[in-house]
FIDOBA-962393 format. One record per residue (C-alpha): residue number from 1; residue in three letters; chain; z, x negated, y negated. Coordinates in nm, 4 decimals. Example, Ala and Ser with C-alpha at 12.3 -4.5 7.8 and 13.67 -1.06 7.14 Angstrom:
<pts>
(pt 1,"Ala","A",(0.7800,-1.2300,0.4500));
(pt 2,"Ser","A",(0.7140,-1.3670,0.1060));
</pts>
This chain:
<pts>
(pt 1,"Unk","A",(7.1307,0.0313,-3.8977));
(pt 2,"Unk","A",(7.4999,0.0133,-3.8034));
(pt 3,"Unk","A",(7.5843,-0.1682,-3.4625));
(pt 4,"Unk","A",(7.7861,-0.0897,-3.2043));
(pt 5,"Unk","A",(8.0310,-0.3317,-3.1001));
(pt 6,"Unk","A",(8.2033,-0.3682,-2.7660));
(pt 7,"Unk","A",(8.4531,-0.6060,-2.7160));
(pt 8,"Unk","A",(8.6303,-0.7384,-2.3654));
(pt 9,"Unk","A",(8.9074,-0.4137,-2.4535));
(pt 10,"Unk","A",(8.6586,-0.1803,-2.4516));
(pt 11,"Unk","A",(8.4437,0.0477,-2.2601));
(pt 12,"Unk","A",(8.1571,0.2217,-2.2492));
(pt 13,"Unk","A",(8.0269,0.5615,-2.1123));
(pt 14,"Unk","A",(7.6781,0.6764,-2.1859));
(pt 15,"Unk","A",(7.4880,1.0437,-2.1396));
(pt 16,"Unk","A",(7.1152,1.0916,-2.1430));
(pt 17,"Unk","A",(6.8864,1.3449,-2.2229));
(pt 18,"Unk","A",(6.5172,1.4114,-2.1360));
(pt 19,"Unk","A",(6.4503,1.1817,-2.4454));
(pt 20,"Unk","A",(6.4869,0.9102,-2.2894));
(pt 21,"Unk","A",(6.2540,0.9742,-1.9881));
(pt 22,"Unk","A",(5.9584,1.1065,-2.2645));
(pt 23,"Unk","A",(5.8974,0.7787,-2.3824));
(pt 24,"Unk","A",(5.8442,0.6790,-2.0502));
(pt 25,"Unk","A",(5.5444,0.9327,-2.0336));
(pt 26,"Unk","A",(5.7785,1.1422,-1.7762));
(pt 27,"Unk","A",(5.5303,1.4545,-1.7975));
(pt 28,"Unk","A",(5.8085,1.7767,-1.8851));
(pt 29,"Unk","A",(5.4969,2.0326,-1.6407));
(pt 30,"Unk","A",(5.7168,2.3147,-1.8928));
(pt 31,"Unk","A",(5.4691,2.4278,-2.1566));
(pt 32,"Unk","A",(5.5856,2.5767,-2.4708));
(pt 33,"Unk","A",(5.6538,2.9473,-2.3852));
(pt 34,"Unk","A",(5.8838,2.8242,-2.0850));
(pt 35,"Unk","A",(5.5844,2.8670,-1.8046));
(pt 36,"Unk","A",(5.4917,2.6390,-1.4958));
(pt 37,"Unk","A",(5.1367,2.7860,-1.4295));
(pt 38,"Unk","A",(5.2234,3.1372,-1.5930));
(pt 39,"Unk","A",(5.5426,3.1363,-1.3493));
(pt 40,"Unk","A",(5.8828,3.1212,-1.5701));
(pt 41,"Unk","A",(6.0143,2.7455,-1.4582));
(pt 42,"Unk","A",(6.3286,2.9588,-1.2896));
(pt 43,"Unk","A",(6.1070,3.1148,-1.0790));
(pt 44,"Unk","A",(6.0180,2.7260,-0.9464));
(pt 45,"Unk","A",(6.3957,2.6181,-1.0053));
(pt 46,"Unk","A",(6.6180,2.8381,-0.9002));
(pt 47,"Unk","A",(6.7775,2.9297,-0.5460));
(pt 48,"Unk","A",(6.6349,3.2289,-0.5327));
(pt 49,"Unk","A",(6.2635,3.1086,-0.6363));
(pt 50,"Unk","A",(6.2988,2.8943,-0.3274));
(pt 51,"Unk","A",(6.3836,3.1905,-0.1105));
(pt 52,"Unk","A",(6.1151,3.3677,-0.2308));
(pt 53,"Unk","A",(5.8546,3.1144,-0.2039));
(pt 54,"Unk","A",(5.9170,2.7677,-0.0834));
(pt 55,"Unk","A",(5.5719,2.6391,-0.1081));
(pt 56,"Unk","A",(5.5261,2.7272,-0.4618));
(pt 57,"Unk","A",(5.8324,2.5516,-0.5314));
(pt 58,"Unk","A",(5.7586,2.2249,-0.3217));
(pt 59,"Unk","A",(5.3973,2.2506,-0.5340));
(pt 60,"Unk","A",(5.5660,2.2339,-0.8651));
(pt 61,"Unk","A",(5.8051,1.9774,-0.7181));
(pt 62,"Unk","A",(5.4919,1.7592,-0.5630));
(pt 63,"Unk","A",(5.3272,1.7749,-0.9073));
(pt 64,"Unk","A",(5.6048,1.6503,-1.0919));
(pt 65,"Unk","A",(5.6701,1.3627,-0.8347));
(pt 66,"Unk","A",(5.3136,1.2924,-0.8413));
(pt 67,"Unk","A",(5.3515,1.2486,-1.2780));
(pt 68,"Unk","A",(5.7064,1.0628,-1.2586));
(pt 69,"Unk","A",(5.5959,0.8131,-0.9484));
(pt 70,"Unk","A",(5.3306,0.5990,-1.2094));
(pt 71,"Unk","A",(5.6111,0.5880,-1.5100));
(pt 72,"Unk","A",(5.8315,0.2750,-1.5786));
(pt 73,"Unk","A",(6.1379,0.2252,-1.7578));
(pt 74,"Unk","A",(6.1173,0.1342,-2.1389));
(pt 75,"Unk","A",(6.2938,-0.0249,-2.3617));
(pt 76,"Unk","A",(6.5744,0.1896,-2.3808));
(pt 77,"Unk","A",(6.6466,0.2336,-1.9889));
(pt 78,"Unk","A",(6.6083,-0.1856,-1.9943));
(pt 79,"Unk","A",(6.8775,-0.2048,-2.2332));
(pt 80,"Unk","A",(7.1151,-0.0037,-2.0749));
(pt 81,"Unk","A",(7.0672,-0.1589,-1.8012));
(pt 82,"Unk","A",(7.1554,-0.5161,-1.9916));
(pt 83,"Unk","A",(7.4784,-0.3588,-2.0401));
(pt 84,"Unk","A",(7.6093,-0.2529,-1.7143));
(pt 85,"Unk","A",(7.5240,-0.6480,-1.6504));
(pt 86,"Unk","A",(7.7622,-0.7668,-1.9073));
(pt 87,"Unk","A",(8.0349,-0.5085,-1.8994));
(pt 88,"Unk","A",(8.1008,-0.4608,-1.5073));
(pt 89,"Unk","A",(8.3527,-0.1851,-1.4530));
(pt 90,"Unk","A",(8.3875,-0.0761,-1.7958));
(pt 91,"Unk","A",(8.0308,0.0900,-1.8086));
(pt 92,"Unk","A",(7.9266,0.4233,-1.6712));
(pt 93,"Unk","A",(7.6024,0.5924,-1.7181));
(pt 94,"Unk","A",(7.5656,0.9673,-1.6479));
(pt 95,"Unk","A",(7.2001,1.0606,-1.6947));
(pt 96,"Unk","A",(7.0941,1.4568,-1.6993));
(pt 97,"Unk","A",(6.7188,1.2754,-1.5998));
(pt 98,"Unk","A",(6.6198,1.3324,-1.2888));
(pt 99,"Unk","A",(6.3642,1.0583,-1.2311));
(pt 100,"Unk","A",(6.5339,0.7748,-1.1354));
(pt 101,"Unk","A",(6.4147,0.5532,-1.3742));
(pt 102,"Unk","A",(6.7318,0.4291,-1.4635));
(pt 103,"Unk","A",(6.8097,0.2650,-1.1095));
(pt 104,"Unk","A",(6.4575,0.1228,-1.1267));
(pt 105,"Unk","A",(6.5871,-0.0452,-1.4685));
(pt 106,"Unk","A",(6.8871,-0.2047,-1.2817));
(pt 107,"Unk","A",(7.1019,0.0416,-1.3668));
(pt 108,"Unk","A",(7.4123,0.0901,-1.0272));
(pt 109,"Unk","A",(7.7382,0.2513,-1.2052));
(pt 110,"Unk","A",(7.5909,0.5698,-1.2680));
(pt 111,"Unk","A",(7.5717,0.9310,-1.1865));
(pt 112,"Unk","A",(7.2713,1.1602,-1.1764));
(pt 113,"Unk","A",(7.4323,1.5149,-1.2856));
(pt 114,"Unk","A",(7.0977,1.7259,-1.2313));
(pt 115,"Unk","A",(7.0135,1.5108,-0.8936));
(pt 116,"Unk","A",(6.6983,1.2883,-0.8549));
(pt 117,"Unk","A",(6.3220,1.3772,-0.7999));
(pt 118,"Unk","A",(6.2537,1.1703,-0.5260));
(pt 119,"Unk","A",(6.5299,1.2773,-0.3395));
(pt 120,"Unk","A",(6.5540,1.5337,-0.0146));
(pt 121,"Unk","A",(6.7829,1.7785,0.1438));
(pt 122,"Unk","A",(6.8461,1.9949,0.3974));
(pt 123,"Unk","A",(6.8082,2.3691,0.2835));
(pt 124,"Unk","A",(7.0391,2.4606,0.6131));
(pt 125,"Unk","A",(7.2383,2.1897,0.7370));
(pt 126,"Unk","A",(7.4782,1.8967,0.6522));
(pt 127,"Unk","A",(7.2217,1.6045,0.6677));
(pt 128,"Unk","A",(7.2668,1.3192,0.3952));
(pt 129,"Unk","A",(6.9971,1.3499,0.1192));
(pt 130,"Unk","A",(6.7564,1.1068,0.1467));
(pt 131,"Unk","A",(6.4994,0.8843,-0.0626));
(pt 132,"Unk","A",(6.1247,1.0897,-0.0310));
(pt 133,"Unk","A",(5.8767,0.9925,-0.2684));
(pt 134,"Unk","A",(5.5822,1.2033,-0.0771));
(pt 135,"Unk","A",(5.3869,1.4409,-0.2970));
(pt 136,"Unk","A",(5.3245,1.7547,-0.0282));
(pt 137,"Unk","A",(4.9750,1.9148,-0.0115));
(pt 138,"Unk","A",(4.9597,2.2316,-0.1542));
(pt 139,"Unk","A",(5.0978,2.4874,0.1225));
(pt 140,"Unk","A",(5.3511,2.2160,0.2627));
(pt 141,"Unk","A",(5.6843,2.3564,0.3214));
(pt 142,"Unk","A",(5.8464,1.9863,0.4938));
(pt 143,"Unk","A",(6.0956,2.0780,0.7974));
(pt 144,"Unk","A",(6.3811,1.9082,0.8608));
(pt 145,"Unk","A",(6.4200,1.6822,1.1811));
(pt 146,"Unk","A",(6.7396,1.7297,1.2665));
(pt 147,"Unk","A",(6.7895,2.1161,1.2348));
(pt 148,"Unk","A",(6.4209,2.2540,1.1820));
(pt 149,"Unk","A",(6.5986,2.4007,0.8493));
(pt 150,"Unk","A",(6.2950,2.3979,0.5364));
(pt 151,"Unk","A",(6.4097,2.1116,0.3728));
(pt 152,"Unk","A",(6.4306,2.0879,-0.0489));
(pt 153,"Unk","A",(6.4368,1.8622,-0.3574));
(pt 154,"Unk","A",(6.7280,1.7250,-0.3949));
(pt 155,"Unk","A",(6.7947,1.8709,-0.7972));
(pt 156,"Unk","A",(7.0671,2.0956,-0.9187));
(pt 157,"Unk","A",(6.8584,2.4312,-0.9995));
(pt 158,"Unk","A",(6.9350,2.7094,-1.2375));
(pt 159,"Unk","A",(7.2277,2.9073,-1.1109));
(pt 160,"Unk","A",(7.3752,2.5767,-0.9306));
(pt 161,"Unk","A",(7.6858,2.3855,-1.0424));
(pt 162,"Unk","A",(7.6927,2.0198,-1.0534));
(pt 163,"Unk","A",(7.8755,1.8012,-0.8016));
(pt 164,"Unk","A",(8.1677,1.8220,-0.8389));
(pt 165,"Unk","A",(8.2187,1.4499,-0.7407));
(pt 166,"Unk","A",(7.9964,1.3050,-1.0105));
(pt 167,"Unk","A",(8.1866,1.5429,-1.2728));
(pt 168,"Unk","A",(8.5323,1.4041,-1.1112));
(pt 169,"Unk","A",(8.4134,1.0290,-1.1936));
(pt 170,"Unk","A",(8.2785,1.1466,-1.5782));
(pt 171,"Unk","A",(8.6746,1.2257,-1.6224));
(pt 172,"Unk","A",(8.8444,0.9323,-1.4411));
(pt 173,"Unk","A",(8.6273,0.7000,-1.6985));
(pt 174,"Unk","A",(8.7217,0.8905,-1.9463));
(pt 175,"Unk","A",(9.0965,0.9250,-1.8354));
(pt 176,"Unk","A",(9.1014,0.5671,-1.8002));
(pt 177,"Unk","A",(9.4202,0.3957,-2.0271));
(pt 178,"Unk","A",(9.3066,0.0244,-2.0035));
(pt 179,"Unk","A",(9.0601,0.0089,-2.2820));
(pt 180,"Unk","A",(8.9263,0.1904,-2.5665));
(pt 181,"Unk","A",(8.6537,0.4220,-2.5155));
(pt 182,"Unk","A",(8.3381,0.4239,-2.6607));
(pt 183,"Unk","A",(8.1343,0.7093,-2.5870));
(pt 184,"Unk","A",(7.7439,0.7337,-2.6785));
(pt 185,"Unk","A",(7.4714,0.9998,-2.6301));
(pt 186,"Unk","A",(7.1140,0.8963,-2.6182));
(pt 187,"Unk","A",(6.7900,1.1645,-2.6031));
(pt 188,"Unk","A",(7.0178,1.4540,-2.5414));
(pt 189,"Unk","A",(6.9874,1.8447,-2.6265));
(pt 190,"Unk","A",(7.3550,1.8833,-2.7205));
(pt 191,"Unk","A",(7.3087,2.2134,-2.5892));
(pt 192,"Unk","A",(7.3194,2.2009,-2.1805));
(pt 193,"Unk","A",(7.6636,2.2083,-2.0639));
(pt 194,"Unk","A",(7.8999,2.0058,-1.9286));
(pt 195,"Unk","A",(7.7556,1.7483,-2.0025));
(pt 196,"Unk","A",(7.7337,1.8581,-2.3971));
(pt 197,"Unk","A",(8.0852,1.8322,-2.3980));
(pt 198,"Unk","A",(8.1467,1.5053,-2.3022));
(pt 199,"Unk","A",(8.1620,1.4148,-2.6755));
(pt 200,"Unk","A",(8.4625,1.6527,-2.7248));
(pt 201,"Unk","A",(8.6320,1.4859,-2.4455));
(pt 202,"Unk","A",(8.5618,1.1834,-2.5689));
(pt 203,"Unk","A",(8.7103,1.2611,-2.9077));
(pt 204,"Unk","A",(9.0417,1.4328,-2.7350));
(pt 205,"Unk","A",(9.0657,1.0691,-2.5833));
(pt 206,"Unk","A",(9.0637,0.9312,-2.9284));
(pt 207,"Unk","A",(8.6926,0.7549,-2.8359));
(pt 208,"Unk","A",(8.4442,0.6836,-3.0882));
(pt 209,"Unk","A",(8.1662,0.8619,-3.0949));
(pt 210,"Unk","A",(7.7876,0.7992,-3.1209));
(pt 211,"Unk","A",(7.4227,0.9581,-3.0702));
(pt 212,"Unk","A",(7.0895,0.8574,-3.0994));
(pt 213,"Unk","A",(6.8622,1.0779,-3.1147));
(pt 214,"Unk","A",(6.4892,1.1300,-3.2480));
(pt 215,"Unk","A",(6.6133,1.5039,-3.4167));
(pt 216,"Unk","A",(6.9649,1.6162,-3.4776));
(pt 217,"Unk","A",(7.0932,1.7899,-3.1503));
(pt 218,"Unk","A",(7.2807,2.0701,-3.1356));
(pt 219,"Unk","A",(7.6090,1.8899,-3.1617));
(pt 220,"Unk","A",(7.5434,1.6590,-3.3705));
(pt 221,"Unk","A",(7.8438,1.7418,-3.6051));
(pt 222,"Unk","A",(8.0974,1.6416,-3.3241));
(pt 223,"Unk","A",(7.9725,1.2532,-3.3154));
(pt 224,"Unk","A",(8.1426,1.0054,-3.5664));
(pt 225,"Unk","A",(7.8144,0.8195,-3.5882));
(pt 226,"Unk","A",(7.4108,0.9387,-3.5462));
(pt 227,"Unk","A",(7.1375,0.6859,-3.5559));
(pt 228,"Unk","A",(6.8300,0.9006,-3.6025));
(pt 229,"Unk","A",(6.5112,0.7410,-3.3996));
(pt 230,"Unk","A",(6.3404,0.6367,-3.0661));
(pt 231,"Unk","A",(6.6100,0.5432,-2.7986));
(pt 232,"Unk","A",(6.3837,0.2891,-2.6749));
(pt 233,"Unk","A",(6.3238,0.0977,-3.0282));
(pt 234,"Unk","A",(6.7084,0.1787,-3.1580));
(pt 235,"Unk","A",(6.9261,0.0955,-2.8477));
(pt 236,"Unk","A",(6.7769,-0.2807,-2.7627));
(pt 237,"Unk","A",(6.9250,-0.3434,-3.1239));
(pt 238,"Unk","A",(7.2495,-0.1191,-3.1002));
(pt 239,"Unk","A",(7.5171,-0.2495,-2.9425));
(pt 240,"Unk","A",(7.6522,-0.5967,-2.9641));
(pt 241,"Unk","A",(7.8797,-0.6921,-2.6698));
(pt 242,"Unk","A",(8.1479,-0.9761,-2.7546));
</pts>
């Protein structure tokens, strides 16, 4: 298997995918014709599906916090973690994975694109999403207790664009001039954008280039290296940090 050097003039910014979080056990409650209890997941995801029925939506929510809460990092999440130790400021990690496994691992210079599970927010007002880990009882819509607003997970739904601020520090890693860029893609689709083309930005920067992935994604052809396999048996082995 080829490794992955970094040296002290280089830096590194990673992306992951829901690969990642599977071989934590991170249930995907998405069967394979797209339904959440014969509901299409938008219906469960979406602005509108919350509009429509908040409960439902806090139910499918409640479930999935309920199947995330028992999971732990593996190796993969452990090693990324490992590097953020070593490499300081030149390591970011932007994770599509809303689980928060990650931060659990160790992981701090990161951004969550799609938001995190066991985070709330105020539907209504300008409150400060905050850390909630409770799994509501069927029927629950939770209130807020500032405004009396329905309050809702804190995840970027269908129809939704991502922060702008965690897109803004993506680019001023990538923008950066003081070392050379190394950009790798672990566990990812390769076909959810922005975040599928980082890699093109990456290249435009002159970075090299890598994914790991269990199956080819979907822009596969755009990396300068692919390591085919589990993230969490390649990645402890992958990168070698002078």
């Amino acid at each position: 298997m080829d490794t992955l050097r970094i040296d002290k003039d280089t830096r590194l910014l990673v992306l992951t995918g829901a690969g990642v979080s599977a071989e934590s056990g991170i249930p995907t409650f998405r069967g394979g014709n797209g339904l959440w209890e014969n509901h299409p997941v938008e219906q469960v995801a979406s602005p509108e599906g919350f509009r429509r029925d908040a409960s439902r939506v806090w139910r499918f929510y409640s479930q999935r916090r309920a199947g995330a809460a028992p999971c732990e990092p593996n190796p993969g999440h452990l090693a990324m973690a490992e590097w953020e130790r070593k490499l300081g400021d030149r390591f970011l990690l932007a994770t599509q994975n809303v689980d928060g496994l990650h931060r659990v691992a160790g992981n701090q210079r990161m951004v969550e694109l799609h938001g995190n599970l066991f985070t709330t927010r105020c539907s209504r007002c300008t409150r400060e999403p905050f850390e909630d880990r409770l799994a509501y009882p069927d029927g629950t819509v939770p209130l807020c207790g500032e405004c009396g607003g329905m309050l809702r997970p804190h995840i970027v739904w269908f129809g939704e664009v991502l922060d702008e601020r965690n897109l803004l520090r993506v680019g001023e890693f990538l923008e950066r001039k003081d070392t050379r860029l190394v950009f790798l893609a672990v566990g990812t689709s390769g076909a959810v954008y922005p975040a599928a083309g980082f890699v093109q930005a990456a290249r435009e920067r002159r970075g090299e280039t890598w994914l790991v992935n269990a199956d080819p994604a979907d822009n596969t052809l755009l990396f300068h290296h692919f390591v085919r396999g589990r993230s969490g048996e390649v990645l402890p082995a992958l990168v070698t940090i002078d």
